[in-house]
C-alpha positions, 0 to 999 in steps of 0.5 A: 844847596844854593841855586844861582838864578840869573837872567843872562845865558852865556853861550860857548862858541868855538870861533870869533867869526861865528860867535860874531854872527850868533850875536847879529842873529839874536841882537835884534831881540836881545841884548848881547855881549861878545866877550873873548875872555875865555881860551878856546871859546867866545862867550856870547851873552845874552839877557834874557826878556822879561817876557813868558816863554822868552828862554824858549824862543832864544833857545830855539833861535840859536838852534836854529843857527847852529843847524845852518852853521852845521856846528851839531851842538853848542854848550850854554850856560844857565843858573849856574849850570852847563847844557849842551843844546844839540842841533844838525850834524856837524860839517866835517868837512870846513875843518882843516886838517893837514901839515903846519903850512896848512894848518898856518893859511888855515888860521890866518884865513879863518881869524881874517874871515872872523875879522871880516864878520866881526867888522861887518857887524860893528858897521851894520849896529852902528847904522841902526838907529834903535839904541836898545839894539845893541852887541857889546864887546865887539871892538875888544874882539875886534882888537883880539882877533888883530892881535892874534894875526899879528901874532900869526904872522910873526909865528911864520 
């Protein structure tokens, strides 16, 4: 049996807008990736430090973002294996639920938040003067995230 070691966990998250803040969040220790490539989920990146312990600290950081954002859990790869790492409980109630009507507004508004999200953050990273700090990939997302409201659009 091969055992793959890598130096970067990949996290699954369901919403561009979230995967948006998770990014913010861990970018200011960390070098990170945002990468849309995937259905259903955005990959955020994450390289690890060279530093004892530092798995330990990401781990507990995101954890600590998925409890605020209520998500109750989060799958994340590692060495070439999936883990989920559980954290609060879910808050059912940001969820949409209804007929198509609904559920379109509901989809626009969420991907214009995300946009939202993610053009604050490509503002706030460019400000910074640290070049080491850093969140790849937004501007694709960005990009993604237009596209798939003109894509909603036309759907109306």
């Amino acid at each position: 049996m091969t055992t793959v070691m890598s130096d970067v966990v990949l996290f699954e998250v369901p919403d561009a807008g979230l995967s948006a803040l998770l990014a913010e969040r861990l970018a200011d220790r960390w070098g990170v990736t945002v990468d849309a490539g995937r259905p259903e989920v955005v990959a955020v990146l994450v390289e690890l430090r060279p530093f004892e312990q530092d798995l330990a600290f990401l781990l507990r950081d995101v954890a600590a973002w998925v409890e605020v954002e209520a998500l109750g859990a989060l799958r994340f790869e590692l060495d070439g294996r999936g883990y989920v790492l559980e954290a609060g409980e879910i808050d059912w109630s940001t969820h949409i639920a209804g007929g198509s009507n609904a559920t379109w507004r509901g989809e626009r508004g969420r991907l214009l938040k995300a946009l939202d999200t993610v053009d604050r953050a490509i503002l706030l990273y460019r400000q910074r003067r640290d070049p080491g700090q850093r969140i790849d990939g937004l501007e694709e997302l960005r990009q993604d995230i237009i596209f798939a409201l003109r894509l909603n659009d036309e759907s109306s």
